[in-house]
N, C-alpha and C positions, 0 to 999 in steps of 0.2 A: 713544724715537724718536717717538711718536706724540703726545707733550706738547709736544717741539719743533717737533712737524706742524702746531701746531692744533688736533690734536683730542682737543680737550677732553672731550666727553660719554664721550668711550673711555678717558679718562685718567682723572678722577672716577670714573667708574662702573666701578674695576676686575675686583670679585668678580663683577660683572653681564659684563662683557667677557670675565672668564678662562671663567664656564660656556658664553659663545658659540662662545668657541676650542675649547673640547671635544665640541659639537655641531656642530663643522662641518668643512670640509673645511680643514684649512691646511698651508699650505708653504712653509719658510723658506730664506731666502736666504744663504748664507756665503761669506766669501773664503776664498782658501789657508790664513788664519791661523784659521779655523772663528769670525770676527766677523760678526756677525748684518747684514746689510746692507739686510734687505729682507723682505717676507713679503705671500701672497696668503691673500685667507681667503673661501672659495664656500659655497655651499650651491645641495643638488640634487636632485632625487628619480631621478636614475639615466638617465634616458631623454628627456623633453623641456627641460626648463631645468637650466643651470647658472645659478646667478644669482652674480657678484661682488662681495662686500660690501667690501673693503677691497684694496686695492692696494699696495704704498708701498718705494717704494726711497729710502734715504738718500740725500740732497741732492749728494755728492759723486761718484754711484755709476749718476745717473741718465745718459740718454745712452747707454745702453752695450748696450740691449739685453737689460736679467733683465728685466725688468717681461712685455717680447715674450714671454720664456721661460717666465716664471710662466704666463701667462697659457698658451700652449701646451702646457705640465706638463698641467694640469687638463685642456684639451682633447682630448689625447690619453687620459685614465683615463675621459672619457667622450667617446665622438667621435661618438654621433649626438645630442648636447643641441645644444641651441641657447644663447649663450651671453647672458644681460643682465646691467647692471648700471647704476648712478648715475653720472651724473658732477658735477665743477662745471666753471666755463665754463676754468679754469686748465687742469684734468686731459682736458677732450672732445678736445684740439689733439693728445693723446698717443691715445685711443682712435680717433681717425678714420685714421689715421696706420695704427693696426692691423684697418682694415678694418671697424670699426664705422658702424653708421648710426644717428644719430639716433631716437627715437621717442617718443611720448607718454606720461607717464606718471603717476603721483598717490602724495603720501605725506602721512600724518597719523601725530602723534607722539601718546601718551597721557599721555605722563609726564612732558611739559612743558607 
């Protein structure tokens, strides 16, 4: 799913991706037929930030309303954090939509 997505760094870097999935929050997405459609992946320290690391519903699936869910999922298991996260300019038209605001921010990679 996520090599079809683009994202690459997450595709390559599996053994680095699968220890992130096990130090973080995540929640998968399934239809009737228990096929994977989708998954949120946070991290939190319990009380002020939830922060959003990945998002992603299959291309056929989006529209519908899980992304809203996911994202709700998590807010409810912690409902006095504050919620941030990345976006790019494609995915902000989906986050404003769900009550997000814009805000400043800074990232630096070390490992490229």
């Amino acid at each position: 799913m996520i090599k079809r997505e683009g994202w690459q760094n997450l595709f390559e870097n599996k053994k680095m991706y699968r220890k992130s999935l096990e130090n973080s929050l995540t929640v998968v997405a399934v239809d009737k037929s228990s096929n994977v459609i989708g998954f949120i992946r946070g991290i939190t320290d319990g009380y002020t930030t939830l922060f959003i690391c990945e998002l992603f519903i299959i291309e056929q699936k989006r529209g519908r309303g899980i992304g809203n869910e996911l994202i709700n999922y998590l807010h409810k298991k912690y409902p006095d954090t504050r919620i941030d996260l990345l976006a790019t300019k494609h995915s902000s038209k989906f986050y404003e939509k769900q009550g997000f605001r814009m805000f400043y921010g800074y990232r630096k990679n070390f490992n490229n």
